[in-house]
C-alpha positions in Angstrom: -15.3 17.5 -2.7 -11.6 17.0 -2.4 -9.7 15.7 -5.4 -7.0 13.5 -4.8 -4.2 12.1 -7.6 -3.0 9.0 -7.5 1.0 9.0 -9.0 3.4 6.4 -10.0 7.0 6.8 -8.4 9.6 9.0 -10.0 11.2 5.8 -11.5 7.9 4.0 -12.7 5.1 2.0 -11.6 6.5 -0.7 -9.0 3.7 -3.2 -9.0 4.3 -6.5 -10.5 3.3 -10.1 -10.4 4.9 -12.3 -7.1 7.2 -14.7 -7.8 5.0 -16.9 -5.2 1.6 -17.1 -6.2 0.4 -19.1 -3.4 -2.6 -17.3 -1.6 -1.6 -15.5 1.3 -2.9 -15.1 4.7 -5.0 -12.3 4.7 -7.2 -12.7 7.7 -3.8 -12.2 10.3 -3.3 -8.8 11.8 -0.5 -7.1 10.7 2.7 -6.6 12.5 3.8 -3.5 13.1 7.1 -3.0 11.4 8.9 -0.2 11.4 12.2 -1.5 9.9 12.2 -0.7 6.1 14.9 -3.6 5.8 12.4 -6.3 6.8 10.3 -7.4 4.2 6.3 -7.5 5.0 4.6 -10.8 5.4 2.9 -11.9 2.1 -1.1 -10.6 2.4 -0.1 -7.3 4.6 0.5 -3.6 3.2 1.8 -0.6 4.9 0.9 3.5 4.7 3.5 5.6 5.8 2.8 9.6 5.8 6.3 11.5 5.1 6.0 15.5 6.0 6.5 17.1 1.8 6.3 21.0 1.0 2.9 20.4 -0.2 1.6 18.3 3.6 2.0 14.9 3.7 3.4 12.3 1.1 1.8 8.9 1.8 3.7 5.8 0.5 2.5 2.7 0.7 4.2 -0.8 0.7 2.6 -4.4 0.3 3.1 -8.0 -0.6 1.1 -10.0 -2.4 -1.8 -8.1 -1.6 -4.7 -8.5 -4.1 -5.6 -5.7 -6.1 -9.5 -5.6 -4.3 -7.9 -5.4 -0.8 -5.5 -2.3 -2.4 -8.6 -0.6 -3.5 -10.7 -1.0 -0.3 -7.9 0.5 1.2 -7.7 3.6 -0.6 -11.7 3.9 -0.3 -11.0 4.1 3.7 -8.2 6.5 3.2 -9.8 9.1 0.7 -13.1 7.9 1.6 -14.9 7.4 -1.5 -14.9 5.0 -4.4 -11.6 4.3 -6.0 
């Protein structure tokens, strides 16, 4: 079984409390945005693969997405328990 590790950026962990702590809207779809300069919609993350030395570097970007949805996500992606 495949091991994966899980890393916090080069210049520390980037998680952190939103300033609004209104519940999102996490039943929309997504919008595909491809613009780095527009901010997500609160309740939506992103995955983007970037080609490394070593494969693929995957970084992923979200707003005000609940720590349960952020580990559901992970379970799809590596496809166990995380």
């Amino acid at each position: 079984m495949p091991v994966y590790n899980l890393l916090v950026a080069k210049n520390g962990m980037k998680m952190k409390f939103s300033s609004d702590q209104t519940v999102p809207n996490l039943n929309g779809q997504a919008p595909l945005i491809f613009d780095n300069s527009i901010a997500l919609p609160r309740g939506t993350m992103k995955l983007i693969p970037t080609p490394s030395l070593t494969g693929l570097t995957m970084t992923l970007t979200g707003s005000a997405v609940p720590v349960s949805k952020l580990t559901s996500m992970l379970n799809g992606e590596v496809g166990r328990r995380v």
